[in-house]
Backbone as JSON Lines, residues from 0, in Angstrom:
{"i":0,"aa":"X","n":[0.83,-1.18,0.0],"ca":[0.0,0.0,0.0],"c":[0.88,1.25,0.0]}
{"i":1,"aa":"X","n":[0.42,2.28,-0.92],"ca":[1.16,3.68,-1.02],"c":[1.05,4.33,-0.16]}
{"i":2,"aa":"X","n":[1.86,5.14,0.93],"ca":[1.05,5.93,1.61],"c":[1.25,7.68,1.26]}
{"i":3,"aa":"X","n":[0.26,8.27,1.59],"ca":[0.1,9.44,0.79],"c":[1.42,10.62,0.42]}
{"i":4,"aa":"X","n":[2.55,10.21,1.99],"ca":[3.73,11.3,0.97],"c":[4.47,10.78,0.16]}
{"i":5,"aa":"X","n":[4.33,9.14,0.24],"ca":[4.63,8.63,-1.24],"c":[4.46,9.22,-2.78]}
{"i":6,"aa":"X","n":[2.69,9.17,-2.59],"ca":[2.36,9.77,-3.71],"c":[2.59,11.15,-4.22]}
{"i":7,"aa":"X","n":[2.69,12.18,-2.83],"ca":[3.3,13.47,-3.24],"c":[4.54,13.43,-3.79]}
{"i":8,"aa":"X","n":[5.69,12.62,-3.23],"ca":[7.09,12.5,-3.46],"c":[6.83,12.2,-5.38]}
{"i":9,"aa":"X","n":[6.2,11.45,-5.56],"ca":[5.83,10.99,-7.15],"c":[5.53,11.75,-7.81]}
{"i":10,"aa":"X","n":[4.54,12.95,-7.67],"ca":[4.36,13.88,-8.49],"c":[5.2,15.18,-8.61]}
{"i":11,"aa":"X","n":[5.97,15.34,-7.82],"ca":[6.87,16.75,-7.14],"c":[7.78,16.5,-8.46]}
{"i":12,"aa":"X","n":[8.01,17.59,-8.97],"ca":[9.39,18.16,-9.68],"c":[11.06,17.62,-8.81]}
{"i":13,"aa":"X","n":[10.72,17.69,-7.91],"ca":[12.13,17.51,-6.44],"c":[12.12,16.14,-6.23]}
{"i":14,"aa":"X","n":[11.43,15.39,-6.93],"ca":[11.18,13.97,-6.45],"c":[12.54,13.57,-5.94]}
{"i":15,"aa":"X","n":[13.94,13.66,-6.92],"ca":[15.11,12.81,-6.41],"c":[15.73,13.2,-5.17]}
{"i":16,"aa":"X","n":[15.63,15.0,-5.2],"ca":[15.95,15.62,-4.19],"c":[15.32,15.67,-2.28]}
{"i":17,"aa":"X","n":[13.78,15.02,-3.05],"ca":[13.53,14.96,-1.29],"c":[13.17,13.47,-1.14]}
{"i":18,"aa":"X","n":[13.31,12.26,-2.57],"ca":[13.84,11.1,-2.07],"c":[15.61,11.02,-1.06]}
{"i":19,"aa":"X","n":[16.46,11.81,-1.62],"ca":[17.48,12.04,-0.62],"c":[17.52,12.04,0.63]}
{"i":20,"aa":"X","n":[16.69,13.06,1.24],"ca":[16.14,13.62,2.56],"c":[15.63,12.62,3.29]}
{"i":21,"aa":"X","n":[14.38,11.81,2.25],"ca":[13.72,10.73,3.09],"c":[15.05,9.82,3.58]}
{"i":22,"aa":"X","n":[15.75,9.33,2.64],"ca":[16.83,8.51,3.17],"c":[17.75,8.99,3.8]}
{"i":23,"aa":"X","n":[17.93,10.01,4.15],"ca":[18.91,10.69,5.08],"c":[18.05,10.64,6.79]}
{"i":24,"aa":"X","n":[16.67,10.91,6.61],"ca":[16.07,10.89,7.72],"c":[16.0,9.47,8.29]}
{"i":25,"aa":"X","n":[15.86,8.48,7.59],"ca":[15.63,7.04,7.7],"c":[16.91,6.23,8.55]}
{"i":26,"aa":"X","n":[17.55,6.67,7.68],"ca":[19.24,6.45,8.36],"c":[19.76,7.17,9.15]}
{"i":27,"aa":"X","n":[18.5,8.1,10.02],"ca":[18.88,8.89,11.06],"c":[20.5,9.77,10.99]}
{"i":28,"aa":"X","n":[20.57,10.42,9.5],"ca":[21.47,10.96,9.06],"c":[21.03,13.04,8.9]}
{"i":29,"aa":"X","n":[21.11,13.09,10.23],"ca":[20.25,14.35,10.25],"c":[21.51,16.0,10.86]}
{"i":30,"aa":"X","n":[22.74,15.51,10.57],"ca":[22.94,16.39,10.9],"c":[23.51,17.63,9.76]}
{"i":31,"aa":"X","n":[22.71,17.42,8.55],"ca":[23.34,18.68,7.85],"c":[21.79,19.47,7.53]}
{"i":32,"aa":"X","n":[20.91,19.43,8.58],"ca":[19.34,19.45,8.35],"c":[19.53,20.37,9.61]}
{"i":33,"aa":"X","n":[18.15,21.09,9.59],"ca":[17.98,21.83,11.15],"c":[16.23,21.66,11.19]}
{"i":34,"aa":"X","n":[16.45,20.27,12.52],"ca":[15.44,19.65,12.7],"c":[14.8,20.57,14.41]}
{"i":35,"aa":"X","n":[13.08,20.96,13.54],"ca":[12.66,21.48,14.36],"c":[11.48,20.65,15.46]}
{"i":36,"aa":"X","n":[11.48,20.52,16.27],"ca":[10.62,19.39,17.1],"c":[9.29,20.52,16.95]}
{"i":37,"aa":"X","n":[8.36,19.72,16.85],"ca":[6.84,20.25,16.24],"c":[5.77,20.06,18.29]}
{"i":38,"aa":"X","n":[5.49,21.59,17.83],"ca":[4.7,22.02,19.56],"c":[3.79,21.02,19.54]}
{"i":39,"aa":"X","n":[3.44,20.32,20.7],"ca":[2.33,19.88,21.06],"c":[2.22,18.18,20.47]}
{"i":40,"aa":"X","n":[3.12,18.26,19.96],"ca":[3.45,16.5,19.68],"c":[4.73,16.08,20.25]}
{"i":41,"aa":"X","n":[4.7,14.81,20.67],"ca":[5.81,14.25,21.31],"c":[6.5,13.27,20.3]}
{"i":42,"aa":"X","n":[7.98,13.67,20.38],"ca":[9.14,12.75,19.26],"c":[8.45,13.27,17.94]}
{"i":43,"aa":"X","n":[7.67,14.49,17.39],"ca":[7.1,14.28,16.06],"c":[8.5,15.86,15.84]}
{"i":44,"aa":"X","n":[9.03,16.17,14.78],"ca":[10.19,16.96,14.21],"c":[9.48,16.71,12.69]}
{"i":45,"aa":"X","n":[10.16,18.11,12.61],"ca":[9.85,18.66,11.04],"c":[11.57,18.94,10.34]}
{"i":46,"aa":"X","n":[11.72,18.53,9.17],"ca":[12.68,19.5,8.38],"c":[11.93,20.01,7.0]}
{"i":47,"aa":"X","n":[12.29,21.19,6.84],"ca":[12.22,22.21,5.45],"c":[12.85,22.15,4.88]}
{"i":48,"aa":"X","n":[12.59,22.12,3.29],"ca":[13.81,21.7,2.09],"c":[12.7,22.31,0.97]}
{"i":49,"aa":"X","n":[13.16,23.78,1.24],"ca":[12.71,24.68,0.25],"c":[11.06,24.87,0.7]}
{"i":50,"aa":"X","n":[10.12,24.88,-0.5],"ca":[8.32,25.09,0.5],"c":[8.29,23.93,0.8]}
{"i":51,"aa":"X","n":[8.46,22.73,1.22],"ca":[8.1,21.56,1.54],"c":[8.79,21.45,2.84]}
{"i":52,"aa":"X","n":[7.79,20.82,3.7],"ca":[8.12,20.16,5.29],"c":[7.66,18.46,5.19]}
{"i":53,"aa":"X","n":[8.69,18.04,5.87],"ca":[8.74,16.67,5.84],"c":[9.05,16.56,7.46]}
{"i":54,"aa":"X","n":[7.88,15.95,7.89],"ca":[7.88,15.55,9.18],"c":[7.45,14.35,9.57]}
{"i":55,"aa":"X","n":[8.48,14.03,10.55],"ca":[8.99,12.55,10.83],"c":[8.64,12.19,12.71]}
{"i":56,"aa":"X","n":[8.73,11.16,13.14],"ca":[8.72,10.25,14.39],"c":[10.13,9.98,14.58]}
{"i":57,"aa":"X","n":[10.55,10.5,15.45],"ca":[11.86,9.74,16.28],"c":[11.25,8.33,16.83]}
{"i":58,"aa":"X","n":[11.47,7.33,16.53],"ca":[11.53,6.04,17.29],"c":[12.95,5.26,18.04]}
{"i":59,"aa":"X","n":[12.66,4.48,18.85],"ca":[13.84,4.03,19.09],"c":[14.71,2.81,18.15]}
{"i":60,"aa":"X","n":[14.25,2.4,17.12],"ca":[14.66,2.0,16.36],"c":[14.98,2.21,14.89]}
{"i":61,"aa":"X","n":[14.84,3.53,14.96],"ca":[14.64,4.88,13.77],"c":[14.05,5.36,13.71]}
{"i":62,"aa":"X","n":[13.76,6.19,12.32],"ca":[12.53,7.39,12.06],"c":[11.54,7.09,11.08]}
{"i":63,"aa":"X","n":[10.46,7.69,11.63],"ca":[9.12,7.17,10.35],"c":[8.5,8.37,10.34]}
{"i":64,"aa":"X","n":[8.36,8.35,8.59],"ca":[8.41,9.9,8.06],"c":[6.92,9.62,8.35]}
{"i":65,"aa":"X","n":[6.02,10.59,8.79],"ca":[4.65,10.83,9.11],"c":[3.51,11.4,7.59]}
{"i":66,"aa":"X","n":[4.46,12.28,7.35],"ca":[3.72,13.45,6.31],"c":[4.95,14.27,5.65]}
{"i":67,"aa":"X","n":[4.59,14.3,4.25],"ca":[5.42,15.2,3.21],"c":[4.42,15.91,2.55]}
{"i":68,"aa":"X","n":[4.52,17.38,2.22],"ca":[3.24,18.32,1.85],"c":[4.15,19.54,2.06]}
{"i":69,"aa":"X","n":[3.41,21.03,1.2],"ca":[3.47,21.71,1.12],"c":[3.67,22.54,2.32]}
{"i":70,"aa":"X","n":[4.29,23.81,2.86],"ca":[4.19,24.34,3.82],"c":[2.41,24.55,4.22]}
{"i":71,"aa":"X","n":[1.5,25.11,3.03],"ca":[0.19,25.37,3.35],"c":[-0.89,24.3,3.5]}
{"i":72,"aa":"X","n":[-0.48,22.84,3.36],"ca":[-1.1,22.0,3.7],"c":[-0.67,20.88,5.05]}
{"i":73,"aa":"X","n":[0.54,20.73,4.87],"ca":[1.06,19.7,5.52],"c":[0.71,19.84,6.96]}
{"i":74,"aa":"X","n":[0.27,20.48,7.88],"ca":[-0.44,20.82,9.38],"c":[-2.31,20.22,9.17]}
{"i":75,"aa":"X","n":[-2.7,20.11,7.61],"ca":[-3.75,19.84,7.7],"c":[-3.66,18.59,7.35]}
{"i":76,"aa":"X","n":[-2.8,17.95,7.04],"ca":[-3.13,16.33,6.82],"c":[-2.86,15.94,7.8]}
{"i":77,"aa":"X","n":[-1.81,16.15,9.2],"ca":[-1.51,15.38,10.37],"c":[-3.35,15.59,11.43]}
């Protein structure tokens, strides 16, 4: 099953560029990023890469990207 920032990642112009990111976040490879922890959720962090926010779950066995979307949407799909 696709899940929906899949399908954004598919249609985006940046596709290769914020496939990068996803795998940098995955591999908990976050330090050339400035990861902002998101109010009012616990372990949930955002990074920005241009208008797009990609926000992720700290787990203890890595990270699971939550939502990829536009700055003006991505607060309304979580």
């Amino acid at each position: 099953m696709t899940k929906s920032w899949e399908k954004y990642i598919a249609k985006s112009q940046m596709r290769e560029q914020l496939r990068g990111v996803i795998g940098d976040i995955e591999n908990n490879n976050l330090d050339w990023y400035l990861v902002i922890p998101l109010t009012g959720y616990k372990d949930h962090y955002r990074i920005r890469k241009w208008k797009v926010r990609i926000v992720f779950k700290k787990l203890s066995d890595g990270n699971e990207i939550v939502a990829v979307d536009t700055r003006w949407q991505i607060y309304k799909v979580m």
